[in-house]
C-alpha positions in Angstrom: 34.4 31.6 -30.3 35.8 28.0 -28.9 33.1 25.2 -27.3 33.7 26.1 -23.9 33.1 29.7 -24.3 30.1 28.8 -26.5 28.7 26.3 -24.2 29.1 29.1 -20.8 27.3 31.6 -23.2 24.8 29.0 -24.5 23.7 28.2 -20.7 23.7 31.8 -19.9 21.2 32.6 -22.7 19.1 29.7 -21.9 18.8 29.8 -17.9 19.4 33.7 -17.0 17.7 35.1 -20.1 21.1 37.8 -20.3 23.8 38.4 -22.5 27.2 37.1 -20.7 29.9 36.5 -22.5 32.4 34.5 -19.0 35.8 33.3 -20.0 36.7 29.9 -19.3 39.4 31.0 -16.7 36.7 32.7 -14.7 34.8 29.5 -15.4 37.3 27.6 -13.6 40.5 29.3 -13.0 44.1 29.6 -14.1 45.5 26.6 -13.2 44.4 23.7 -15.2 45.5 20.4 -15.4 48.7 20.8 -14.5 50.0 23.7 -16.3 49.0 27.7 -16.0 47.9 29.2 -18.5 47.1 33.2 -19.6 43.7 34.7 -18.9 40.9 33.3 -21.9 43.5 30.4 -22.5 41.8 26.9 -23.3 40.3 24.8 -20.1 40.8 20.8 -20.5 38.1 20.9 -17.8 34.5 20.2 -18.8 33.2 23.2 -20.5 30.0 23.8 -18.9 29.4 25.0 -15.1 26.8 21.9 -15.2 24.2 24.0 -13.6 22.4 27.4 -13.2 20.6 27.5 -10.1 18.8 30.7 -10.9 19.1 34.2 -9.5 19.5 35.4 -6.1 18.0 38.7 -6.2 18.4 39.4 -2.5 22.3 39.6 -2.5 23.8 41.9 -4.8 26.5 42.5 -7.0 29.4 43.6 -4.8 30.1 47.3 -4.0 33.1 47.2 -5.3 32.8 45.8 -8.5 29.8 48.4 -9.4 32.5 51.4 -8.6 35.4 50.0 -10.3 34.0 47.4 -13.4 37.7 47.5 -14.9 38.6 45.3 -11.7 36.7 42.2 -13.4 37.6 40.3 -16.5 36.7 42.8 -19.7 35.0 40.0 -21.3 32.1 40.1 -18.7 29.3 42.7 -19.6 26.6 41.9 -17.1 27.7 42.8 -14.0 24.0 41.7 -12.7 25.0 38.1 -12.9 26.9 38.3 -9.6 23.7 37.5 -8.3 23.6 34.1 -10.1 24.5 31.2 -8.5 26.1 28.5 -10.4 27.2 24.8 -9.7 30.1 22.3 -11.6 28.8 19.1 -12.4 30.4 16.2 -10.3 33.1 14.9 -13.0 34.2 19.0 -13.1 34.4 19.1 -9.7 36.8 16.0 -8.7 39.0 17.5 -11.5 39.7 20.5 -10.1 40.0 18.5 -6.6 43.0 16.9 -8.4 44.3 19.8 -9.2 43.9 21.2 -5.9 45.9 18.3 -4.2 49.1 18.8 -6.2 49.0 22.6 -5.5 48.5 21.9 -1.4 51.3 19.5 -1.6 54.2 22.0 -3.8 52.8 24.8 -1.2 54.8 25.5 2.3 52.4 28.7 3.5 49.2 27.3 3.1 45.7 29.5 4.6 42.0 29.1 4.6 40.1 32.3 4.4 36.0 31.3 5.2 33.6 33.6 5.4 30.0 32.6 6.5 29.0 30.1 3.9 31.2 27.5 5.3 28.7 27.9 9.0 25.4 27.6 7.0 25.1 23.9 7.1 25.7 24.2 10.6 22.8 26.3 11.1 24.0 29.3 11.4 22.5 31.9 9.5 24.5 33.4 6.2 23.2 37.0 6.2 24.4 37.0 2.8 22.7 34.1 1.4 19.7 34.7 -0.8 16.1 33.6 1.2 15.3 31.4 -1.8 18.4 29.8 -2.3 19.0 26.2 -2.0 22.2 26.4 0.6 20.3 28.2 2.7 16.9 27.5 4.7 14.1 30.4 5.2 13.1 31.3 9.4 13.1 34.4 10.9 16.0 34.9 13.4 19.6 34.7 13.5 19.8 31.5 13.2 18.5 29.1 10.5 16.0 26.8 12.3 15.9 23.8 9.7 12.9 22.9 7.9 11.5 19.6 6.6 13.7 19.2 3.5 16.0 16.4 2.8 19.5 18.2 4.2 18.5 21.2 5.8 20.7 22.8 8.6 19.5 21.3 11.9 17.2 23.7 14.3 18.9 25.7 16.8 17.7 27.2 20.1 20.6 29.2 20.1 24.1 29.8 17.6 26.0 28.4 20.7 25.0 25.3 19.7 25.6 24.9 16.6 28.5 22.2 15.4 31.2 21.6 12.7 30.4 21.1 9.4 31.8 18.5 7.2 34.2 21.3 5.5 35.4 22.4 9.1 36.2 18.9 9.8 38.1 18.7 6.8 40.1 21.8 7.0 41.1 20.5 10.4 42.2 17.0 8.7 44.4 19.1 6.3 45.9 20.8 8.7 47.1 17.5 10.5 48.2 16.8 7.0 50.4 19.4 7.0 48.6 20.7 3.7 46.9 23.4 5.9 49.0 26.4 8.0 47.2 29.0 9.4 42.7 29.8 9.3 41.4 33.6 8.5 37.9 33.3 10.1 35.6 36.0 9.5 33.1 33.8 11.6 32.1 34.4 15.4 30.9 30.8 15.8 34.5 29.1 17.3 33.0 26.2 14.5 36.8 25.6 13.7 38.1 25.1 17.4 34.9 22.8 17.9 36.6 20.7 15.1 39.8 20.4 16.5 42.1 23.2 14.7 44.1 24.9 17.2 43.2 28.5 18.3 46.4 29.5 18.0 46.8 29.3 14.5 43.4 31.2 14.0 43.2 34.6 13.1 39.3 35.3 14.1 39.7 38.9 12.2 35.9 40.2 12.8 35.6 39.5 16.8 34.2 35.8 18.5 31.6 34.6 20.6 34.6 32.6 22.3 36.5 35.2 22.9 35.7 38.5 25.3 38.9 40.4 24.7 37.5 40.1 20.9 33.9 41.1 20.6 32.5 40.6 17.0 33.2 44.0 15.3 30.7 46.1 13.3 30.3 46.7 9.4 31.7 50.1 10.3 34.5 49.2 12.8 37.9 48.6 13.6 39.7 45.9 13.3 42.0 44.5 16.2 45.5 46.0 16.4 47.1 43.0 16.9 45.0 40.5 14.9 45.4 43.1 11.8 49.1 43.0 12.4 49.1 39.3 11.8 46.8 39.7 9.0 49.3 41.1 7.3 51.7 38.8 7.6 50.0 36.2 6.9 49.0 38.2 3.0 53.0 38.8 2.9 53.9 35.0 3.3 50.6 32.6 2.7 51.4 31.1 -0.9 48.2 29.7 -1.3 44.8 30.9 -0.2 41.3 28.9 0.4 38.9 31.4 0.0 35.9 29.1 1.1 32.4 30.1 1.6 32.8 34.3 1.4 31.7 36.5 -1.2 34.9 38.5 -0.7 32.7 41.4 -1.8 35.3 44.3 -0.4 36.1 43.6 3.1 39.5 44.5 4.3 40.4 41.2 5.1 40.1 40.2 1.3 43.5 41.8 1.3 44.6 38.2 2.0 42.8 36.2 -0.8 44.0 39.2 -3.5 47.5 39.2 -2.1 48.0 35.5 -2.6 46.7 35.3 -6.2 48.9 38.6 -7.6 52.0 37.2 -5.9 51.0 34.0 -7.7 50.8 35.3 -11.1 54.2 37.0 -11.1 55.7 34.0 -10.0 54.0 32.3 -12.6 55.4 35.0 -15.5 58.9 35.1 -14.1 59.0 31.3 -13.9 59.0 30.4 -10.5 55.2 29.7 -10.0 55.8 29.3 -6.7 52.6 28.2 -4.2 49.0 27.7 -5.6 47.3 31.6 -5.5 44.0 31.4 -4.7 41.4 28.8 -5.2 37.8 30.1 -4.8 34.7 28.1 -3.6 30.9 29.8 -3.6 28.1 29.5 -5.8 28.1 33.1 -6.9 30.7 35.0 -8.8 32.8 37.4 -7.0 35.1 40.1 -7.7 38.8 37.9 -7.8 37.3 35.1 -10.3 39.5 36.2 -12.8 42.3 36.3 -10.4 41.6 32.6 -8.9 44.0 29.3 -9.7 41.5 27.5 -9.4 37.7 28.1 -9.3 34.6 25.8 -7.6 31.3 26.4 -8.1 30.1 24.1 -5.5 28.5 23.9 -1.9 31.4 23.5 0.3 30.5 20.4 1.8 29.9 18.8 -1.2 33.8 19.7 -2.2 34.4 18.6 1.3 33.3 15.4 0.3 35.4 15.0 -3.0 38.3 16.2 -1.3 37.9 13.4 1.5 37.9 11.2 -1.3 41.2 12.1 -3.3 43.0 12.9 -0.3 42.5 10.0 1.5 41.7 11.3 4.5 40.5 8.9 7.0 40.6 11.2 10.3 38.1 13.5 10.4 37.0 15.0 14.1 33.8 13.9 15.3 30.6 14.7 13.7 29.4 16.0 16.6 32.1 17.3 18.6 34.8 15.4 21.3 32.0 13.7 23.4 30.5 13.1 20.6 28.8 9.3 22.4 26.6 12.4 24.0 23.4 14.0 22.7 24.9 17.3 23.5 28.7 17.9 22.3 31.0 19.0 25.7 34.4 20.8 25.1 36.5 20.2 28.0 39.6 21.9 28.4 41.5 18.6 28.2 40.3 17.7 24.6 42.3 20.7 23.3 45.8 19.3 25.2 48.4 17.5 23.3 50.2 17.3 26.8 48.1 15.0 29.4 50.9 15.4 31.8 52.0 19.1 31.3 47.8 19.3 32.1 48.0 17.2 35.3 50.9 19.8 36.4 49.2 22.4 35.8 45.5 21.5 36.9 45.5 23.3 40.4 41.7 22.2 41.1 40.1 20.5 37.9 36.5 20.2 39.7 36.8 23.9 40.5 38.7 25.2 37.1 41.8 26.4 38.8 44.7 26.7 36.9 48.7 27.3 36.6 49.7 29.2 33.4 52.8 31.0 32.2 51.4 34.1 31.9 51.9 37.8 33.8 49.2 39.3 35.8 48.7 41.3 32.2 48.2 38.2 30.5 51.3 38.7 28.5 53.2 35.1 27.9 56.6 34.7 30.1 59.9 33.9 28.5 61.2 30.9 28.7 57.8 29.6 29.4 58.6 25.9 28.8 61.1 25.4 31.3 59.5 27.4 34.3 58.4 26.2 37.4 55.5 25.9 39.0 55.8 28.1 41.6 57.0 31.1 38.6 53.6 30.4 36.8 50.2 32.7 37.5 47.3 31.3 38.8 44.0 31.3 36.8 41.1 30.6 38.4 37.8 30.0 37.0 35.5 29.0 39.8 32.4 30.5 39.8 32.1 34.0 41.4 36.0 34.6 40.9 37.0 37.9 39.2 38.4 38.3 35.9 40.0 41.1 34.1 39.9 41.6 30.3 43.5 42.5 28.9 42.9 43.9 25.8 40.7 44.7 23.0 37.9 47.8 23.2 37.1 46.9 26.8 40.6 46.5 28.0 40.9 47.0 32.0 37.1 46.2 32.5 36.1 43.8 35.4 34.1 40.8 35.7 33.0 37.6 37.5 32.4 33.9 36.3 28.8 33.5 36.8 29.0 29.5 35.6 29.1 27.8 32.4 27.9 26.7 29.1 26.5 23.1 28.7 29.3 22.5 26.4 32.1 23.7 28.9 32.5 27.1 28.5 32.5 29.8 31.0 30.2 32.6 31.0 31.4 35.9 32.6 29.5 39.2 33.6 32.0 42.1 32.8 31.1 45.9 34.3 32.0 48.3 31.4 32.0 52.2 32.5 29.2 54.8 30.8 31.8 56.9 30.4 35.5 56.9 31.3 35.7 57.4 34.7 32.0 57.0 35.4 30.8 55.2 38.6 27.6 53.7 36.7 28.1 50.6 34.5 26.9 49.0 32.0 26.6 44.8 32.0 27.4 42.8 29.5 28.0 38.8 29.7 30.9 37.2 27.5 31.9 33.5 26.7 35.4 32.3 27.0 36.0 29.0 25.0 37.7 26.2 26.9 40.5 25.9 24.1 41.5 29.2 25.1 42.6 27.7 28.6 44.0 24.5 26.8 46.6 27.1 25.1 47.0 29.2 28.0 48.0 26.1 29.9 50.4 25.3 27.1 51.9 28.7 26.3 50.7 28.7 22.4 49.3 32.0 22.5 50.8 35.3 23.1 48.2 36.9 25.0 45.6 35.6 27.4 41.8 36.8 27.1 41.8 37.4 30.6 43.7 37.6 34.0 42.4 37.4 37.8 42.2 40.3 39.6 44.9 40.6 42.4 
C-alpha cells in the first residue's frame, strides 16, 4: 500500500475507529501538481487530510450513494464516513490553491455552484450542518444566532440581514478577474448580489427572498422553466465548476457539478484536457469526490483566505456591504449601476422610486433596447401604494401594492393570490424585491423583469 494511502487509512483507524480504505485522488483530486493523473495514481500533495474533526451524526450519508454504492470509488467500504468531516492542513491547502489558479486562468467557462455552507458564516442557518459541528453554531430558529465563541456567525433578528461572507466577496473579486463566468445559487439569501456580483449572471435555481416572481421552491418541487433552461446550458458549456459549500447529495442541480467533471475526464483521455472539471470544497465527503480535479477539505472562508493570498487580489467588496461607513449595510439601486448617467436618464423621481426601463408592460426586454428613447421606455414605479404585477413564475398574473421598504433599500410588496382560480377570496402574501433587480432593469441586463405596473 503506498504512504499516502497508509497514512489516510492510519488516521481513519485512529480517529473514526472504522475500516476505510480512501484513495488519494479522493483525498485530494485528480489534478495534481500540474499534471492529471488516473484514479489511485500517486498525490505529490501532503498525504494526510491533517485533521479528523469527528463524526457528524446528524447529516447522513447521501441518498443517493446508499441506493447506488457503485457510483463511489470501489476502494471505499464504509459508506458511514460520509458523515465525517475532515480538514487539509494549511501547507495542503495553499497547494491545491496553486493548483486551482492555473486551472481558473487555462478556463474560458468558468461557474461557482454554492450550496448553503458558503451562507453559514453569515449567519444563516445550514440545515444540513451537523448541531455539534464546528462550522456551525447551535440556536433554535432559522437562523444561527451566534454564541460566545471566538468566530461565531453574528446574531441575527432576522436572515434579511445577514451579510457577505469573505468567500462571497471573493467569488465576486474573481469574477472582476475574469476567472469567474456565471454563479448557480441554491441560496435564497441574495448574499452574492449584496457582494457586488451582478444578478444577471446568477442563476438562483431554488427560488429567492429578492425575488417575488421566484419564490424559494420546496424539497418536492418544480424547478423554474426558464432558470432550468439556463441550467442546462450552463452544464453543456461551463468547463470548470466550483462546487463550494453543498453536499451535492442528489439535487437536480448537481447535474452541473457532474457534467463539468465527466466532460473533463474525456478531454483529459483524448488529450485535449480542456477547462479544470470540478474542484470541490466541504468538510464531508460527497458523492463526486472521485470525480473532482481538485478536492478541499476546508471551511470555505478559510480557502477564501488562501486564495486572496495567491491570487493577489486586492479588491474585495465591503465587509459589510456598499455603505458600509453605516452600522446597518443600505443597497441602493445606484450601487448596482455601472452607468451614473444612463441612471440620471432614467431616474423619473429618485425620492419617490420612479423609473424608465426598456421593458413591455409584460416585463419582457425591448429590442434594440440600448438605443431607445425615452419616451419608447415603460415606466416603473415604485412609490409606496403603487400597484405591481408579477410576470411569471407560480403566481404569474397575481396583483400587488408597495407597502414601503426594507432598511437596506428594498421594497416590500403585498401581492393578492386567488384560493382558487377564479375565486374572489385571496390569500396575502408579502414579497421582497431586491434593489439590484431595478439597477438591471434600468440597464437592460436581464430578460425578464420581476414585475410590471398595472395599467
Amino acid at each position: 500500500m503506498p504512504k499516502g494511502l497508509r497514512d489516510c487509512q492510519r488516521l481513519a483507524d485512529k480517529e473514526i475507529k472504522q475500516n476505510m480504505n480512501i484513495s488519494m485522488h479522493m483525498c485530494h483530486g485528480l489534478v495534481e501538481c500540474g499534471r492529471s493523473q488516473s484514479p489511485g495514481g500517486p498525490s505529490r500533495f501532503a498525504p494526510e487530510f491533517g485533521k479528523i474533526l469527528g463524526p457528524s451524526p446528524t447529516r447522513p450519508a447521501p441518498l443517493a450513494l446508499l441506493k447506488n454504492p457503485e457510483l463511489i470509488d470501489q476502494t471505499v467500504e464504509i459508506i458511514e464516513s460520509f458523515t465525517d468531516e475532515f480538514e487539509d492542513d494549511v501547507e495542503t491547502l495553499r497547494a491545491k490553491v496553486r493548483v486551482l489558479l492555473r486551472l481558473l486562468k487555462t478556463s474560458s467557462a468558468v461557474v461557482a455552484y454554492t450550496g448553503a455552507g458558503i451562507s453559514t458564516a453569515a449567519g444563516v442557518l445550514d440545515y444540513a450542518t451537523a448541531e455539534d459541528s464546528d462550522v456551525a453554531v447551535r440556536t433554535p430558529g432559522t437562523v444561527t444566532m451566534g454564541s460566545s465563541m471566538e468566530g461565531a456567525p453574528p446574531k441575527l433578528r432576522s436572515p434579511y440581514e445577514a451579510q457577505p461572507t469573505m468567500m462571497h466577496r471573493v467569488l465576486v473579486a474573481l469574477w472582476r478577474h475574469k476567472l469567474l463566468s456565471c454563479w448557480v445559487q441554491q441560496n435564497h439569501d441574495g448574499l452574492p448580489q449584496k457582494a457586488g456580483f451582478p444578478q444577471w449572471l446568477l442563476n438562483e435555481i431554488h427560488g429567492s427572498w429578492y425575488d417575488p416572481s421566484n419564490p424559494v421552491i420546496p424539497m418536492t418541487g418544480e424547478l423554474r422553466g426558464d432558470l432550468f433552461q439556463d441550467l442546462l446550458e450552463l452544464q453543456t458549456r461551463a468547463d470548470t465548476v466550483l462546487a463550494f459549500g453543498t453536499s451535492l447529495a442528489g439535487m437536480n442541480a448537481d447535474r452541473l457539478a457532474q457534467g463539468a467533471a465527466e466532460r473533463h475526464q474525456k478531454s483529459v483521455a483524448d488529450g485535449s484536457s480542456a477547462g479544470g472539471g470540478l474542484a470541490i470544497c466541504s468538510l464531508q465527503r460527497t458523492q463526486y469526490d472521485h470525480l473532482a480535479s481538485i478536492r478541499f477539505w476546508a471551511k470555505l472562508d478559510s480557502l477564501a483566505e488562501l486564495i486572496v493570498q495567491e491570487f493577489e487580489l486586492s479588491d474585495l467588496a465591503p465587509a459589510s456591504g456598499p455603505s458600509g461607513e453605516t452600522s446597518r449595510a443600505t443597497y441602493p439601486v445606484e450601487a448596482f449601476v455601472d452607468n451614473l448617467k444612463l441612471l440620471e436618464e432614467r431616474t423619473v423621481d429618485k425620492e419617490n422610486d420612479i423609473y424608465l426601463v426598456p421593458y413591455s408592460r409584460t416585463g419582457a426586454r425591448l429590442e434594440n433596447h440600448e438605443s431607445l428613447r425615452p419616451d419608447q421606455l415603460c415606466r416603473l414605479d415604485l412609490s409606496e401604494d403603487a400597484e405591481v404585477q408579477l410576470t411569471q413564475g407560480q403566481y404569474a398574473g397575481d396583483t400587488g401594492e408597495v407597502v414601503g421598504k426594507q432598511l437596506e433599500g428594498h421594497w416590500k410588496i403585498r401581492f393578492q393570490h386567488p384560493l382558487k382560480p377564479g375565486a374572489r377570496l385571496k390569500r396575502p402574501f408579502e414579497r421582497i424585491l431586491g434593489t439590484w433587480w431595478v439597477a438591471a432593469a434600468i440597464m437592460g441586463k436581464v430578460p425578464q423583469i420581476p414585475v410590471v405596473n398595472v395599467v
